[in-house]
C-alpha positions as CSV (number, residue, x, y, z in Angstrom):
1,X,38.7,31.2,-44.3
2,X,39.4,28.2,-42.7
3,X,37.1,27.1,-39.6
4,X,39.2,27.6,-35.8
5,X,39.5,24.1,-35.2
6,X,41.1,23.0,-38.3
7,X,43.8,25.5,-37.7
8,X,44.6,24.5,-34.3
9,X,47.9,21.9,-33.8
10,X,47.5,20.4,-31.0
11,X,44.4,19.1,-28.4
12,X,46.2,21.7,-26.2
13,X,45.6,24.8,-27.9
14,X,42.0,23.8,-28.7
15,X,41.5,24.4,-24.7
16,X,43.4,27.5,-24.2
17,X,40.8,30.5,-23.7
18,X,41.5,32.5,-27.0
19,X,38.5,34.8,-28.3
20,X,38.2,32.7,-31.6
21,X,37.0,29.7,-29.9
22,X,35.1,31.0,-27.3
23,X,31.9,30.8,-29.5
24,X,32.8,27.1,-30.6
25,X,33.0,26.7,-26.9
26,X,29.3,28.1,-26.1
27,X,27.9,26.0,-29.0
28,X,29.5,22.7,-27.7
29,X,28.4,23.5,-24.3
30,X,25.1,24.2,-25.6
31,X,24.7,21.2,-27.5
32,X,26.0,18.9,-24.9
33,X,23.2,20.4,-22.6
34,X,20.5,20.0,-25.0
35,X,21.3,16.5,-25.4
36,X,21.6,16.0,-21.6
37,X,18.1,17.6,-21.0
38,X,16.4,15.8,-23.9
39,X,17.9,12.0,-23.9
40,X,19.8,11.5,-20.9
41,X,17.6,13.8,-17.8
42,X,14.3,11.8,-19.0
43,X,15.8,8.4,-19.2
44,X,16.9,9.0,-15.2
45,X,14.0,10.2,-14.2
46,X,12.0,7.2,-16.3
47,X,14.6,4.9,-14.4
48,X,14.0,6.6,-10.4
49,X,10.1,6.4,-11.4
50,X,10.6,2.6,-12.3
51,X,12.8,2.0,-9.1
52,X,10.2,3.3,-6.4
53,X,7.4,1.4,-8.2
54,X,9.1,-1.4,-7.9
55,X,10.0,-0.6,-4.3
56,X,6.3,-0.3,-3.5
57,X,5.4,-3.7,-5.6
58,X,7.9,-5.3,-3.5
59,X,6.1,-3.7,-0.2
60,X,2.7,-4.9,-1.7
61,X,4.1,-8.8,-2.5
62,X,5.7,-9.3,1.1
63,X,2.2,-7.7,2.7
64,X,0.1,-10.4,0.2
65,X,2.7,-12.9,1.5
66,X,1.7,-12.0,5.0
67,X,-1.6,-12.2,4.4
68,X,-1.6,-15.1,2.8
69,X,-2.2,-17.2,5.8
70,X,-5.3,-15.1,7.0
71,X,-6.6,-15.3,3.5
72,X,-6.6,-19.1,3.1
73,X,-8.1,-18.9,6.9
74,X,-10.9,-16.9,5.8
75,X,-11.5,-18.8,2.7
76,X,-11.8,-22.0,4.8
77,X,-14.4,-20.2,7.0
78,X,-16.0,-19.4,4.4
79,X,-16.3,-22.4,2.7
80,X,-17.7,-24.4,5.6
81,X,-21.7,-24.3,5.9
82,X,-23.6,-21.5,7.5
83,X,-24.1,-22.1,11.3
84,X,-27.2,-24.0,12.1
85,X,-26.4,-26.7,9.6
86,X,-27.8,-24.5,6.8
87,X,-25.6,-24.5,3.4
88,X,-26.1,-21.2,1.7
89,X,-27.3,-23.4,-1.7
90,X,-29.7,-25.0,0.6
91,X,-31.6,-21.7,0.8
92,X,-35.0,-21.1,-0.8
93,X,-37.8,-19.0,-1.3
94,X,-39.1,-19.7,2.6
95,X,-35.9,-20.2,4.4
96,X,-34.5,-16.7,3.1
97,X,-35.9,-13.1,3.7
98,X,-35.5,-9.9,1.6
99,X,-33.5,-7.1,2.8
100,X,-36.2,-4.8,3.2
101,X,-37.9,-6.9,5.2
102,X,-36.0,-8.3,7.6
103,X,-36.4,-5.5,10.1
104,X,-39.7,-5.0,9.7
105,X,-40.9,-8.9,10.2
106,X,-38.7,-9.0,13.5
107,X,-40.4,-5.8,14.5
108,X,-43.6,-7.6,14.1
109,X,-42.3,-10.6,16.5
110,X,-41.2,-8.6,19.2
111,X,-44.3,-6.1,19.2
112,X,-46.4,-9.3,18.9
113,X,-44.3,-10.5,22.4
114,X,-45.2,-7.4,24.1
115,X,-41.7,-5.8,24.0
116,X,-40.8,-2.4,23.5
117,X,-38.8,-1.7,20.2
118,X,-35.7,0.7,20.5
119,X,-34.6,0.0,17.1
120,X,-34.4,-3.0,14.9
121,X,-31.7,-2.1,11.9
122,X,-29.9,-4.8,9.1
123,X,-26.1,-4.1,9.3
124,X,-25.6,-4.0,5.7
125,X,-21.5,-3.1,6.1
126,X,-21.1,-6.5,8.2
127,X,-22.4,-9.0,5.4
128,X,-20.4,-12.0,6.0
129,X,-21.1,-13.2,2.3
130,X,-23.7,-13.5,-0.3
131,X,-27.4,-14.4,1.0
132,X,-26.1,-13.6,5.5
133,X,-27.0,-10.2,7.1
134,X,-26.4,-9.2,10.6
135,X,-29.5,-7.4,12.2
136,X,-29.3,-5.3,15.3
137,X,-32.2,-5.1,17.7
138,X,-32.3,-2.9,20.8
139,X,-35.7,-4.2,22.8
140,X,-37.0,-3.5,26.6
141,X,-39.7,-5.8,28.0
142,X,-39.5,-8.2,31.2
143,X,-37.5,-11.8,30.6
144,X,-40.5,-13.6,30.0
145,X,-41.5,-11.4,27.6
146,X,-37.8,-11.9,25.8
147,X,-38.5,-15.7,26.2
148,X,-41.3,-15.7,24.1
149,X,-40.0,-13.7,21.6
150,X,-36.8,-15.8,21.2
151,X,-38.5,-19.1,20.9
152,X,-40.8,-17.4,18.2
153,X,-37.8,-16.6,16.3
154,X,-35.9,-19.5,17.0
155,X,-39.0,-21.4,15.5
156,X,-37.9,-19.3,11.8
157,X,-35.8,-21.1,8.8
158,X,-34.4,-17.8,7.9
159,X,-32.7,-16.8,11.3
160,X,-29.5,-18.6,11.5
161,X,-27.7,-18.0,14.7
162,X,-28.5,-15.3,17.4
163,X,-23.9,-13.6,17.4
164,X,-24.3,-11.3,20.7
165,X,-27.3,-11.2,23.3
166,X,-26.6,-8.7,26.3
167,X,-29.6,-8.3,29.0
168,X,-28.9,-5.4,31.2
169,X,-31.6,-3.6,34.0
170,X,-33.3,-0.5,33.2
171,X,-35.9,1.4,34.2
172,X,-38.5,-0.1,32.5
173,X,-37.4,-3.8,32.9
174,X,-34.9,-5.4,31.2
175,X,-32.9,-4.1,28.2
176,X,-32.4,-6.3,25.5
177,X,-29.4,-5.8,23.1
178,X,-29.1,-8.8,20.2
179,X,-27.2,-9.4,17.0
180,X,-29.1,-12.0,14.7
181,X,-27.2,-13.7,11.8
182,X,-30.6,-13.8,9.2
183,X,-30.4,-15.4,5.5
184,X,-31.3,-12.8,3.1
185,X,-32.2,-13.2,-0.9
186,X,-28.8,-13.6,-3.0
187,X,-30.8,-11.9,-5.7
């Protein structure tokens, strides 16, 4: 017996519905599907995937690009010495505090000047760079009080610039509220 499409004459006839090629038909149809699901869907998917990731790679580069200016902004601020004239490789052992006891040895100051401590807490998520910590101190005491308290901690190597001071009336004198840039340990 001779196989259908050998006996056909003509491409025309090989598309006319006849019940002898109608399982040749299926078979074909089936085959070209198999081949489109397993080389040819994957590769277009593979290619879409590739296309947004490089759509969100080309999002990313022109955001770095305009960044780039704040970056080298930041850098040069960082670069330049801490304020007070105090490099941070200039730190040592006396000029630096550890991070635990920061708070406490600024407590001790401002009990020592007679003012009343609301809280005295190191900002760890502020940290400008290695071996800085903000500290933020809540006191109430009256202004001379305050006055002798900053020029005891002006008078410490390891306190390198006092960022906010608000003074503000309250019931029981006046209420202190103070960001102080300390040097802490690198270590």
């Amino acid at each position: 017996m001779m196989p259908p499409f050998a006996a056909l004459k003509s491409l025309k006839t090989a598309f006319r519905p006849s019940r002898n090629n109608i399982p040749w038909l299926i078979l074909c149809l089936g085959v070209l599907g198999i081949f489109l699901f397993v080389f040819v869907l994957p590769h277009g998917m593979e290619s879409e995937r590739l296309s947004r990731g490089i759509a969100q790679r080309q999002d990313e580069i022109r955001t770095q690009q305009a960044l780039r200016p704040v970056q080298a902004e930041l850098q040069a601020i960082l670069d330049e010495p801490l304020p007070g004239r105090l490099h941070a490789d200039m730190l040592t052992g006396e000029t630096v505090l550890q991070l635990e006891d920061a708070a406490p040895r600024i407590r001790v100051m401002a009990e020592e000047a007679s003012l009343d401590v609301r809280f005295i807490r190191p900002d760890a998520s502020a940290l400008a760079r290695d071996g800085v910590l903000l500290v933020d101190c809540s006191l109430a005491g009256e202004m001379f009080r305050l006055w002798e308290f900053l020029l005891a901690l002006g008078g410490n190597p390891w306190l390198l610039d006092v960022r906010d001071l608000e003074i503000s009336s309250g019931r029981t004198g006046e209420e202190i509220r103070m960001r102080l840039l300390v040097a802490m340990d690198k270590g």
